[in-house]
C-alpha positions as CSV (number, residue, x, y, z in Angstrom):
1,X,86.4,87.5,125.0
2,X,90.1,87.5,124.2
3,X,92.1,85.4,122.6
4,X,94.5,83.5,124.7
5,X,98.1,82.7,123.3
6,X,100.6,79.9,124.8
7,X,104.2,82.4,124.0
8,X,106.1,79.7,125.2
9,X,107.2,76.4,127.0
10,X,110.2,75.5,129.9
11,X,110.3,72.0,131.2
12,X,113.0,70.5,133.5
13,X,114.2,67.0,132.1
14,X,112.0,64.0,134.1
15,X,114.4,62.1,136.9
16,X,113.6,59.0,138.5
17,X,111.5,59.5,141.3
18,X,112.9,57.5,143.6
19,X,116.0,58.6,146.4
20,X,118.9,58.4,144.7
21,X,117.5,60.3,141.3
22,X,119.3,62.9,139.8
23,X,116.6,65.5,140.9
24,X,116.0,64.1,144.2
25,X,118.2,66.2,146.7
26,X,116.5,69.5,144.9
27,X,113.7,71.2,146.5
28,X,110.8,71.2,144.6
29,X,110.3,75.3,145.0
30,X,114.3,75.5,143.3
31,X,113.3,73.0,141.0
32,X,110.4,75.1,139.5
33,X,112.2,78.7,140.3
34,X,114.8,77.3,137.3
35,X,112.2,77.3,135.1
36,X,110.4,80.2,135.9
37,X,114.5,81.9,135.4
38,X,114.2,80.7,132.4
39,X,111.1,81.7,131.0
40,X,111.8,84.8,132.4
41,X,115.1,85.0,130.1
42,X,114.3,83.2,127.3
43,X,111.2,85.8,126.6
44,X,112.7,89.1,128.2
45,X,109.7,89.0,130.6
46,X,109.5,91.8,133.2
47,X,107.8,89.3,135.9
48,X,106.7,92.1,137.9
49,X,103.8,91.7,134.7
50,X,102.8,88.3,135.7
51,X,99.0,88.7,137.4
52,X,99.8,85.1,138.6
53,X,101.3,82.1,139.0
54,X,99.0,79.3,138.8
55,X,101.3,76.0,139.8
56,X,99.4,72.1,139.6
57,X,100.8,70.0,142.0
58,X,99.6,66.7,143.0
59,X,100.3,65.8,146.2
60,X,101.2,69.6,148.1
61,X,102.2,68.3,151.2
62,X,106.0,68.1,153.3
63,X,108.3,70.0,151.2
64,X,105.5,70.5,148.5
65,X,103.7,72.4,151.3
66,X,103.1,76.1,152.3
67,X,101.7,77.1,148.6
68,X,104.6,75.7,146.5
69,X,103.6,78.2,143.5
70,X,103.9,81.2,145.3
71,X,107.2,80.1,147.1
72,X,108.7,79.1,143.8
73,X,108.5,82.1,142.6
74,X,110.1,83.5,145.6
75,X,112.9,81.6,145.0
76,X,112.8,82.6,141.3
77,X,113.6,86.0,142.7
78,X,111.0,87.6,141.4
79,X,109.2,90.6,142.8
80,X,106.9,89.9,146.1
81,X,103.8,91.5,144.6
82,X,103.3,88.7,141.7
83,X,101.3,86.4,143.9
84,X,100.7,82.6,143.3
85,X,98.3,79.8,143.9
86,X,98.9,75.8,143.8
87,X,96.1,73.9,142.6
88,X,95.5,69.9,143.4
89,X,93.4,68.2,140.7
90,X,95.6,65.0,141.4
91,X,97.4,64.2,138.7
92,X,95.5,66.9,136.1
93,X,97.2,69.7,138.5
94,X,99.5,71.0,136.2
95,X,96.9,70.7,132.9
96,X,94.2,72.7,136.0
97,X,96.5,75.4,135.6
98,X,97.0,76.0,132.2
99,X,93.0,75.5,131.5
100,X,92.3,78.3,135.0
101,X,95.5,80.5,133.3
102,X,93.6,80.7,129.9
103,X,90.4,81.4,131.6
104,X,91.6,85.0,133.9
105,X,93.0,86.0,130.2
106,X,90.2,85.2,128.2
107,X,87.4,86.6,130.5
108,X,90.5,90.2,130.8
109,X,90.8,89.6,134.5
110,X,95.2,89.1,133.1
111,X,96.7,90.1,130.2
112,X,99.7,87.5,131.0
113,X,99.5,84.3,133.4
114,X,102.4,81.7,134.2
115,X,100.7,78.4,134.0
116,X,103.4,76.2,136.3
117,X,103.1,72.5,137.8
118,X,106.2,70.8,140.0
119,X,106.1,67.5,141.8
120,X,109.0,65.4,142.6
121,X,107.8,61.6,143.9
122,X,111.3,61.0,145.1
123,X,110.2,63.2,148.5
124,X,106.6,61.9,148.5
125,X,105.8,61.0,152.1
126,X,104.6,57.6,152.4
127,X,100.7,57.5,152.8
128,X,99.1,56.5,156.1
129,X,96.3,54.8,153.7
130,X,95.9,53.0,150.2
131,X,93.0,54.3,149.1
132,X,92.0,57.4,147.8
133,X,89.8,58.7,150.1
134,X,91.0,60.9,152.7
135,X,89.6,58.0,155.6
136,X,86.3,58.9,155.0
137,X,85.3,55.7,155.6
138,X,80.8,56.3,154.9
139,X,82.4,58.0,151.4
140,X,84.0,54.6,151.2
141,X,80.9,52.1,151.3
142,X,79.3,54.2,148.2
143,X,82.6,54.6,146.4
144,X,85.0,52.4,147.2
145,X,88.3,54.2,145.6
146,X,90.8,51.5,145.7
147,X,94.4,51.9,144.4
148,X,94.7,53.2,140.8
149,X,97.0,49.9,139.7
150,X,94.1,47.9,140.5
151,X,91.5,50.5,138.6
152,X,93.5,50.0,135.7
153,X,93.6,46.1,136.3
154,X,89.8,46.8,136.0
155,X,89.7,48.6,133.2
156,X,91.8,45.9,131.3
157,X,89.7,43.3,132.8
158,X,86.4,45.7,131.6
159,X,87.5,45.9,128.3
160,X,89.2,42.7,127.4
161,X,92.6,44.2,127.0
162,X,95.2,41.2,127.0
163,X,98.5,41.2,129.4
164,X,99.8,41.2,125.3
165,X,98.1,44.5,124.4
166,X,99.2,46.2,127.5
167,X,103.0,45.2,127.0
168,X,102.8,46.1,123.3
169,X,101.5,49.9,124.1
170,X,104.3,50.3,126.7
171,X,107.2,48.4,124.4
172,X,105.8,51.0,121.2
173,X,106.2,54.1,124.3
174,X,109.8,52.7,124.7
175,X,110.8,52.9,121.3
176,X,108.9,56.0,120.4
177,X,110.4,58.2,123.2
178,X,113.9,56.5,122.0
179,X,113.7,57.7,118.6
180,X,112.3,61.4,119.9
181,X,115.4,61.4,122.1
182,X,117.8,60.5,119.4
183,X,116.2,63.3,116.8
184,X,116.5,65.9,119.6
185,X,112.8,66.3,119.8
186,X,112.5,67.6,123.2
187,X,115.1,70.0,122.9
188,X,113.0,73.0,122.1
189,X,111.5,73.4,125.5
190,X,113.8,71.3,127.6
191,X,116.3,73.2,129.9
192,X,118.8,71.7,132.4
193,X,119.0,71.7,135.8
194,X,121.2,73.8,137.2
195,X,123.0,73.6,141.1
196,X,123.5,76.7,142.8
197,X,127.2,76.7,141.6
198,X,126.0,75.8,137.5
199,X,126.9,73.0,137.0
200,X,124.9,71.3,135.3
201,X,122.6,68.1,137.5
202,X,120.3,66.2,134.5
203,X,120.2,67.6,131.1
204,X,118.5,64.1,129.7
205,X,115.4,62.3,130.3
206,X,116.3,59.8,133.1
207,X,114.1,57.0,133.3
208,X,113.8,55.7,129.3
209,X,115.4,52.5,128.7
210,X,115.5,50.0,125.9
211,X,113.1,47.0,125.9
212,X,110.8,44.7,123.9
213,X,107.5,43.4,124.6
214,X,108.9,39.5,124.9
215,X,111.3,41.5,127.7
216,X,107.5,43.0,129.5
217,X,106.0,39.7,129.1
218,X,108.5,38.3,132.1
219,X,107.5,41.0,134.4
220,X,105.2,40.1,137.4
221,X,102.2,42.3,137.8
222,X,102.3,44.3,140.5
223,X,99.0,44.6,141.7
224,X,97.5,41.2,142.3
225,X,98.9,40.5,145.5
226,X,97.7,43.8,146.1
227,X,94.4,43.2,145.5
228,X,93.8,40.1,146.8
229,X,95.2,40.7,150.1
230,X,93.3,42.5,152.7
231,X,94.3,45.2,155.2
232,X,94.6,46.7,158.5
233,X,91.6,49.2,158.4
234,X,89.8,47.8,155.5
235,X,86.9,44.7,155.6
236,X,87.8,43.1,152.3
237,X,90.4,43.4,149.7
238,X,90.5,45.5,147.4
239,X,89.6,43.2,144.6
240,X,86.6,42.5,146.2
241,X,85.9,46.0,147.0
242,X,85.9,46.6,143.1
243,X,83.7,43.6,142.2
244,X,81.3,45.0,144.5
245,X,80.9,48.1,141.9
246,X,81.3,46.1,139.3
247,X,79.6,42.6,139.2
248,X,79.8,41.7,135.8
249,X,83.4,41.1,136.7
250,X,83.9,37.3,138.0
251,X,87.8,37.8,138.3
252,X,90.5,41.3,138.2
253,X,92.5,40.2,135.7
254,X,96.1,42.0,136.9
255,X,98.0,42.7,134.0
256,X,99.8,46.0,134.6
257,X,103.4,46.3,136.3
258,X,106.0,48.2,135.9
259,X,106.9,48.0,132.7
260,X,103.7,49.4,131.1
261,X,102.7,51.6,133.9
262,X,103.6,55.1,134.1
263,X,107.2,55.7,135.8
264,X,107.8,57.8,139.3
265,X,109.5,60.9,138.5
266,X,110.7,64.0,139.4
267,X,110.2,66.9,137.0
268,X,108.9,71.0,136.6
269,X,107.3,73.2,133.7
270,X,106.0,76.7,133.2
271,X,103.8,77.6,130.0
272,X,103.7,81.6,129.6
273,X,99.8,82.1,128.6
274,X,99.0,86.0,127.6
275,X,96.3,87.6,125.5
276,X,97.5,87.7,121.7
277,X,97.1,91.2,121.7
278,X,99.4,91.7,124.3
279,X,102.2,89.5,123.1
280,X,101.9,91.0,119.9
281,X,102.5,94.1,121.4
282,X,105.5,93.1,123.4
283,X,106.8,91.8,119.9
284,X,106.3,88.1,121.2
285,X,105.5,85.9,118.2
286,X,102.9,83.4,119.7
287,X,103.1,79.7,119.7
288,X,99.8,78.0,120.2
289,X,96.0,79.6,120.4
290,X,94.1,77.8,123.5
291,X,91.1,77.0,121.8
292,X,89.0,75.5,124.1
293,X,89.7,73.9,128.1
294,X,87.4,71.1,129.8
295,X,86.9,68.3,132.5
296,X,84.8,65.9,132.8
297,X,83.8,63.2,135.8
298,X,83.8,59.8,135.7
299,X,82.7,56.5,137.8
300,X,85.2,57.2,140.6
301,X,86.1,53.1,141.2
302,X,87.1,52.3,137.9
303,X,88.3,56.0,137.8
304,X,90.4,56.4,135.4
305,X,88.2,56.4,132.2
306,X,87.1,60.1,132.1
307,X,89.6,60.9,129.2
308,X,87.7,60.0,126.7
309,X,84.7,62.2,127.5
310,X,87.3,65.6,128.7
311,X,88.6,65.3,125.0
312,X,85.0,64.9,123.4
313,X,83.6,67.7,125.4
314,X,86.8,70.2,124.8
315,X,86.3,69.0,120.9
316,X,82.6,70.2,121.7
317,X,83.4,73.8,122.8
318,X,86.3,74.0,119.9
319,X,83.1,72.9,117.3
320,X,85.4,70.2,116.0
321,X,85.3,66.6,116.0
322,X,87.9,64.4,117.6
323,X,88.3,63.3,114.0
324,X,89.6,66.8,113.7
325,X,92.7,66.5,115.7
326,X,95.6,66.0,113.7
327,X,97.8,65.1,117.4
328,X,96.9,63.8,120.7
329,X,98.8,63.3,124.4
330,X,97.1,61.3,126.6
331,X,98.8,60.8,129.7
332,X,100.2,56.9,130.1
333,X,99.1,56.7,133.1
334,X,99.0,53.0,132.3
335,X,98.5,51.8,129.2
336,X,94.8,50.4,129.3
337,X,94.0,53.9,130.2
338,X,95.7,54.8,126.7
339,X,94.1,51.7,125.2
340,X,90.5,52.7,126.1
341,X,90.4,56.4,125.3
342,X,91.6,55.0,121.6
343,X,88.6,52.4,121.6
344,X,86.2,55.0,123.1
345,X,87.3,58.0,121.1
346,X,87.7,55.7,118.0
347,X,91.4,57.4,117.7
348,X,94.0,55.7,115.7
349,X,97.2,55.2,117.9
350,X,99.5,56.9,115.7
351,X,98.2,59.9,116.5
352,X,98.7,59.2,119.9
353,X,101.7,60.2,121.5
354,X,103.7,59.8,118.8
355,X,106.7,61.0,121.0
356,X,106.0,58.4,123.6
357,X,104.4,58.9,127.2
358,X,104.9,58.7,130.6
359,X,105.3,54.7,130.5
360,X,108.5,55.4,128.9
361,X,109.7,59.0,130.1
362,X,107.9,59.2,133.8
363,X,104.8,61.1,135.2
364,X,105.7,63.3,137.7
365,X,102.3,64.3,138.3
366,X,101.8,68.2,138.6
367,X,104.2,68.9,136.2
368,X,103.3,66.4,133.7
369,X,100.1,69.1,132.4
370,X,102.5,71.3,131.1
371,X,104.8,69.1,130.3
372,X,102.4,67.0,127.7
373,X,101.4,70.8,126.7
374,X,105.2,71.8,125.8
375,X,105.9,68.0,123.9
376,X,102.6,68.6,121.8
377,X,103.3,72.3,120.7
378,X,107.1,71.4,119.7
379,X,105.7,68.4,117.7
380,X,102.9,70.2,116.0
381,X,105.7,72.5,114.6
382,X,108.3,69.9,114.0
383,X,105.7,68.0,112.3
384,X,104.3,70.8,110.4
385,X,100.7,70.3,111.5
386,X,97.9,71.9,113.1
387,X,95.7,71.0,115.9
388,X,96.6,68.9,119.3
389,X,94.5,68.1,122.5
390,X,95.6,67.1,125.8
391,X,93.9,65.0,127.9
392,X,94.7,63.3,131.4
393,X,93.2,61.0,133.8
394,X,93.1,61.9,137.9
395,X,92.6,60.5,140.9
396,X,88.6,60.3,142.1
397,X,87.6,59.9,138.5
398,X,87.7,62.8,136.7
399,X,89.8,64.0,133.6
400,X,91.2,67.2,131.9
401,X,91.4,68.7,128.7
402,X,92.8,71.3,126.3
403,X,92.7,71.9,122.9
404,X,95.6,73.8,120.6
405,X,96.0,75.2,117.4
406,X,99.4,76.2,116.0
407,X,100.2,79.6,115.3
């Protein structure tokens, strides 16, 4: 089995993903061909040595549609026979494709593999449903999968976290990601976006903005009318629908809004995976080893708990302990999600996104994989340290994993 090698890291900047964001007139293909330009330049690759390019994206639908990877690199101009493929893990698409990259290089089915993920919320169609089932409606009576906002509402509820503890996670994301910004700690892998003309459309993060936990605590959550209300198509709220999984629960307490929940964004990364033998030989000077990949399921109502046990069975295959991980990025989904996988994993927060997360800087779903991938590796050098793991929540209940070592 070879060993598989990250070379390097391109990200876009995140842009609000909403219309109106800086990002939000770009197709998402010319969004991610930027980056694959430039990780094309940056490493003199000869693309027509890519086997493929693996791209995550979460929802690949409208102008996501038609195999996004393999259009984007179309666009990219690169040659028609490097094929691609989009993978849909929800929102571990992006991670999915790092984690499938390193395993056609490890097994010698690809000496060098473009691990990609795009998504850009500000074009998501709106859904003709609220849960996340497809309209299977006989999957629905065994697994109800409500709304995610209302899953984490249950997790809090679940676990006792306090409307308090979830606006101190998200002010501490705030004010981490504004002291990264400041020190330039993104600047590594982050490239700007371009227009067809060059001038330059974002070259920041978009969405961070200055605030305190007494400022969170006047938010109104945003899921309890949500969950208490019930719906054209469905027999009881959604509340309800959870209580029926879980009976122990008397109440959903609904302490998540948008203040501590991840924000909408727009945003594309590539991660150049290869064999270390072969970037040696192309006089590449390797970033990160991939040391070990996972997923893991989880109880698909509360679904977005299975975190915790991704990052203990990747720490498994690496024959490490968790305790053994000198830096972590766990997706902020929302921030009981962040809050349990500390509990569960018995991981002190400051080894937790120590750059700040997604409540602060925006998930934009198949990108944010590789994006979490690029923020860790510049971190682990910045910070002179070691080992990192990566480890997201999805949609249906499952969760994804990777583990790094610095080279």
């Amino acid at each position: 089995m070879k060993n598989v090698v990250i070379v390097d890291t391109v990200r876009t900047p995140r842009g609000k993903g909403k219309p109106g964001g800086a990002l939000s007139s770009i197709h998402p293909q010319e969004l991610l061909a930027g980056v694959l330009r430039e990780l094309q330049h940056r490493n003199a690759l000869d693309p027509s040595t890519v086997a493929d390019v693996i791209t995550g994206c979460g929802n690949p639908v409208g102008t996501h549609g038609d195999n996004v990877g393999r259009l984007a690199a179309l666009a990219a101009g690169w040659p028609t026979t490097v094929p691609g493929v989009t993978l849909n893990r929800a929102c571990g698409s992006g991670q999915q494709a790092i984690n499938a990259a390193a395993m056609m290089v490890e097994s010698g089915q690809a000496d060098v593999v473009v691990a990609a993920g795009v998504d850009m919320m500000s074009q998501y169609p709106m859904p003709d449903r609220m849960t996340l089932d497809a309209g299977n409606e006989r999957l629905r009576e065994r697994y109800p999968i409500i709304p995610q906002g209302i899953s984490a509402d249950l997790i809090a509820t679940v676990e006792g976290f306090s409307r308090t503890d979830v606006d101190a996670l998200a002010a501490e994301s705030q004010r981490r990601a504004a002291e990264a910004i400041a020190d330039h700690r993104f600047a590594r892998s982050m490239v700007p976006v371009l227009a067809p003309d060059g001038t330059v459309v974002l070259d920041h993060e978009e969405l961070p903005r200055a605030t305190t936990a007494k400022a969170l605590a006047g938010l109104k959550p945003s899921f309890g009318g949500l969950g208490r209300e019930t719906f054209e198509g469905y027999a009881e709220p959604f509340d309800a629908m959870a209580i029926r999984t879980y009976p122990e629960v008397d109440e959903i307490e609904h302490v998540h809004h948008a203040g501590n929940s991840s924000g909408l964004a727009d945003g594309a990364a590539a991660v150049l995976v290869t064999s270390e033998a072969y970037a040696r030989a192309q006089g590449w000077t390797p970033r990160a080893r991939i040391v070990a990949t996972a997923t893991a399921g989880a109880e698909p109502v509360i679904m977005l708990t299975a975190p915790g046990p991704a990052a203990q069975r990747c720490a498994d295959l690496a024959g490490m302990s968790l305790q053994d991980v000198d830096l972590f990025e766990v997706n902020e989904a929302f921030a009981s999600v962040v809050l349990r996988f500390s509990r569960e994993a018995k991981v002190d927060l400051d080894r937790v996104n120590v750059n700040g997360g997604a409540i602060a800087l925006g998930h934009p779903i198949g990108a944010s994989g590789p994006i979490l991938m690029a923020t860790l590796i510049d971190e682990l050098e910045r910070s002179d340290r070691t080992t990192g793991l990566v480890t997201m929540c999805t949609g249906g209940g499952m969760g994804t994993a990777t583990v790094v070592e610095r080279i």
